[in-house]
N, C-alpha and C positions, 0 to 999 in steps of 0.2 A: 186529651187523647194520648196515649201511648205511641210511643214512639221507637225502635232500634235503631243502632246503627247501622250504616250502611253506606255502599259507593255507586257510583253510577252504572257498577256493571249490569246492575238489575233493573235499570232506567231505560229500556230502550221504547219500551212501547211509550205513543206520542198520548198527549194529554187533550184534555175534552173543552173545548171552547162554551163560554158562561152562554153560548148563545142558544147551543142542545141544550143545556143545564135548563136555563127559564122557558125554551119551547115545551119540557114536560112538565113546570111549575104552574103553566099561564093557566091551569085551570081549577090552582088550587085557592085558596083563601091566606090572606097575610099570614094567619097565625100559624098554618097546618107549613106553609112556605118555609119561615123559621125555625119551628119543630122539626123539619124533615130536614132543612140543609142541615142544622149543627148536630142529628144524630149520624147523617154520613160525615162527619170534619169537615162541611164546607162553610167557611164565615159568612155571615148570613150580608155584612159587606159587599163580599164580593160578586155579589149578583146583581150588585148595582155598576159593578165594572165592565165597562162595554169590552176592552182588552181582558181579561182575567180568564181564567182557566184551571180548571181539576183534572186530578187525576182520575183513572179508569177506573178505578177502584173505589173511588169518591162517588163516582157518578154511578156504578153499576151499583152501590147499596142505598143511593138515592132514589133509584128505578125501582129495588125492590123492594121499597116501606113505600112509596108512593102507589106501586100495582097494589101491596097489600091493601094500603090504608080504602084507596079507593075503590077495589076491587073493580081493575083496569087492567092488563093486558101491554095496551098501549096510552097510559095516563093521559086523559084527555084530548086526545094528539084525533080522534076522528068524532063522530055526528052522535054515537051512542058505547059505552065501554065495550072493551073485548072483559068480558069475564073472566074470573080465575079461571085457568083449564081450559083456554082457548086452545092456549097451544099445546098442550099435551094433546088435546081431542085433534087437532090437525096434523099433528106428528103421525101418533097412530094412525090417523089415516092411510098417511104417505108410505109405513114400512113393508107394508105386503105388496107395495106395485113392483111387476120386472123392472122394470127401469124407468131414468129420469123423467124421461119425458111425459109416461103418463103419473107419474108423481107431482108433475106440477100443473097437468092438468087437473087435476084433484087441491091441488094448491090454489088455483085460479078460481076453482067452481064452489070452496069452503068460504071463502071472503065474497064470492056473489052472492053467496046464501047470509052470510050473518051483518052484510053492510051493505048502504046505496051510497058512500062519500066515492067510489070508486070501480072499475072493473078491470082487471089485470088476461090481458091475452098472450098466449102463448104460439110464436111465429116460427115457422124451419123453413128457411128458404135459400138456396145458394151456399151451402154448406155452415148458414150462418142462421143459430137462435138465437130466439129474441124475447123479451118478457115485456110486454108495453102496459104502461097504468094508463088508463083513459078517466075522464069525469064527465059524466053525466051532465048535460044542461042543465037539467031538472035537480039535481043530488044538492048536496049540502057543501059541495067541495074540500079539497084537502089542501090542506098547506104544504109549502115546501119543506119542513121538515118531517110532516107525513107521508110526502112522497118518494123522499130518501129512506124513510127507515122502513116502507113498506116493501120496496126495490133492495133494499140490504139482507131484510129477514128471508127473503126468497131468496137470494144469492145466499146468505150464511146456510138455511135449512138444506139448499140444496148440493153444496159442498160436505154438509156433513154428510149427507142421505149415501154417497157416493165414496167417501172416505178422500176425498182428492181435491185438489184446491183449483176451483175453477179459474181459470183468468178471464177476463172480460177485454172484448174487443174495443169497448167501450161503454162509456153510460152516461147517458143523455137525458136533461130537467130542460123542462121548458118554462123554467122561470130564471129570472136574474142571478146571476154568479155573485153570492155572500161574498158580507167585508172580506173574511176568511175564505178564500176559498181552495187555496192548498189544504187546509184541512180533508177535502173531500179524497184528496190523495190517498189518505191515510186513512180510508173507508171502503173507497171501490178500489179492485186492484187493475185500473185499466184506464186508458183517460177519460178525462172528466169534462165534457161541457154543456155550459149552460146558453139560454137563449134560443134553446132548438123546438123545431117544432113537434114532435113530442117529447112523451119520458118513458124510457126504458134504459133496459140492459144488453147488450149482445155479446154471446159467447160463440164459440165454435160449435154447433150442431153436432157433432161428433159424441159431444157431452151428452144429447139425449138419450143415445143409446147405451150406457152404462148401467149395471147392474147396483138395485139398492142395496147398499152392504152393512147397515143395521140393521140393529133388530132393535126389540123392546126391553129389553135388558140393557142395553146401550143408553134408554131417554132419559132416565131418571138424575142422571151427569148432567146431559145437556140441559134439561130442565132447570136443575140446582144452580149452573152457572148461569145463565141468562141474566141479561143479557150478551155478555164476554162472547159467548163466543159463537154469535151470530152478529155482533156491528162492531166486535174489536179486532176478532181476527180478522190481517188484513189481507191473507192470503194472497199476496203480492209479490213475493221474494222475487220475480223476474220482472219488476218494475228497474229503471236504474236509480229512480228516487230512492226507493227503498234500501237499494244494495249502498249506494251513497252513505246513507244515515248508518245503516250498520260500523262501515267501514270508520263510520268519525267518534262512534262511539266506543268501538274496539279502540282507537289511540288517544283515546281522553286521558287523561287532563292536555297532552299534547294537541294543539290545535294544527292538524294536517292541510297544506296545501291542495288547490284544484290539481296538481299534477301529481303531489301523494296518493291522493284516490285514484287520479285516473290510472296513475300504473301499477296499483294495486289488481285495479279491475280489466287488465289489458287493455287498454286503448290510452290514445292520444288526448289531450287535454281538450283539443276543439272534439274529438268527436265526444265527450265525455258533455261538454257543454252545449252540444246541440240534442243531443240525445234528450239531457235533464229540460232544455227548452222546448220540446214535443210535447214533453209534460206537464208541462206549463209551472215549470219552478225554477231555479238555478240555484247554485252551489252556496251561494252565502243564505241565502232563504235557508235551504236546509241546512248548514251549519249552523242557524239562529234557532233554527226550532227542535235543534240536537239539545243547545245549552239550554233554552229557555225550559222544555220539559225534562231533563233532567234535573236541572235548578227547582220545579216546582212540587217534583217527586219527591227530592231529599228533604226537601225542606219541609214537607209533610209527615214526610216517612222516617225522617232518624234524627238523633239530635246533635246531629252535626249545626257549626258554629256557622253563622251567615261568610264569615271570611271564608272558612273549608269551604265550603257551596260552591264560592267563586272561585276559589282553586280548581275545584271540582271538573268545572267548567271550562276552564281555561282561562282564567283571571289573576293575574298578580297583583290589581290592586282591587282592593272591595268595593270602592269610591265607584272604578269605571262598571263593575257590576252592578251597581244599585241604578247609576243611569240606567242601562242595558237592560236591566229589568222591568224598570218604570217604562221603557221602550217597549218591550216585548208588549207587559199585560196592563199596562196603565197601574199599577199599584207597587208599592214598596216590599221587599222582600220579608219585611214583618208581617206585613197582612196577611199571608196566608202561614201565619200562624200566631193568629189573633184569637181562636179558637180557642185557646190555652188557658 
């Protein structure tokens, strides 16, 4: 793999747990598995690491030889493939409606026609929308990573449709909250919980009246990126998690205390940590998962020395960084670039 050099400034987006990774592998075959990790740089190792982790960039040219190869949509992840051109034919759909709202009514009524794994309703009630997935008794049912990334792609589509970064009141799975489950932070931009009795998403009602402001000169970007920038972008910036990670990655290699952030971002250090606790994270989580995806970016991405890494980071010695690694992802910072 080719490699540049490079510093953490261009490290901020957060890195893709091996857990997404093998949810869109589980329906391929050993060999097409290893074919497909080592043409995006992912060691084929490392998807035996229950801790381990890729980059966005690893993972979004993994999704797209895997849509190719299978000619899937969404790689095995529901009951029958979404075809090439699923989503360009549901984009177009979307771009001639006045606004959101019946944009995702049309959203809702394309996936009751081409799948039974599920059925997606669209709710406005008390100034507050809602997108709920329901499953069928009878249906073939959806896994929980089907039902995040089908609740993502209607949140990412419908952000773009609008030009405006929706926030979410919240977004609610009714199944068990993953080993990981601050990850999901850095998915939905709103809180995250699990254990509820249903799954959806709710935003401000406000949002459905918004005029759609692409066009079809605009899909052919969106398209090419895909996945990026409908389950990367986190459209969150008025999360305080988010504003947090920023803040620790702008004074990298320096490692900033809870009361350096907090008076960056005006406020007091307890309200700083109650805030992040609403969210269900705290300050040392995310100063971990500042270093640890920066750490796994560089180390992918340039030929910086494992010592610089840990500088990088915020490490003076290398020693205490290879723990810290072996902490973060379960594996040594060679491994993920064994590929080599």
């Amino acid at each position: 793999m080719t490699r540049r050099t490079g510093t953490h400034q261009d490290a901020l987006s957060a890195t893709v747990p091996i857990s997404i990774v093998n949810g869109f592998l589980s329906g391929a075959d050993r060999a097409a598995v290893s074919r497909l990790a080592e043409r995006s740089g992912i060691p084929p190792g490392l998807l035996r690491k229950p801790g381990a982790r890729v980059t966005q960039e690893q993972f979004s040219q993994l999704y797209r030889l895997l849509a190719a190869e299978f000619d899937d949509e969404m790689p095995g992840i529901f009951s029958r493939p979404l075809r090439g051109g699923s989503l360009k034919f549901l984009c177009l759909s979307l771009l001639d409606a006045p606004r959101l709202e019946v944009a995702l009514h049309r959203y809702c009524q394309f996936f009751h026609l081409i799948l039974d794994d599920f059925q997606l309703i669209l709710h406005s009630e008390d100034g507050v929308g809602a997108l709920e997935l329901t499953t069928p008794a009878e249906g073939p049912g959806v896994t929980p990573l089907g039902k995040m990334l089908m609740l993502k792609l209607a949140h990412g589509v419908a952000s773009w449709l609008v030009r405006q970064n929706i926030p979410l009141d919240d977004a609610l799975f009714d199944f068990p909250a993953p080993s990981l489950a601050s990850d999901y932070l850095y998915l939905f931009p709103g809180p995250v919980h699990f254990r509820q009795r249903s799954t959806r998403i709710a935003f401000p009602a406000s949002f459905l009246d918004l005029p759609v402001r692409q066009r079809k000169a605009d899909l052919r970007r969106f398209l090419d990126r895909a996945p990026e920038d409908w389950i990367f972008v986190s459209l969150a910036t008025q999360m305080t998690c988010h504003r947090v990670r920023q803040r620790i990655v702008a004074l990298l290699p320096d490692m900033p205390t809870t009361g350096d952030v907090a008076e960056s971002l005006f406020c007091s250090e307890r309200t700083l940590c109650r805030k992040l606790a609403v969210e269900g994270t705290t300050f040392q989580a995310i100063k971990d998962e500042v270093r640890r995806d920066i750490a796994i970016r560089t180390l992918t991405h340039t030929n910086a020395s494992i010592a610089e890494v840990a500088g990088a980071v915020g490490f003076d010695n290398p020693t205490a960084f290879h723990r810290a690694f072996r902490r973060w992802t379960g594996s040594t910072p060679g491994a993920y670039r064994s590929q080599d």
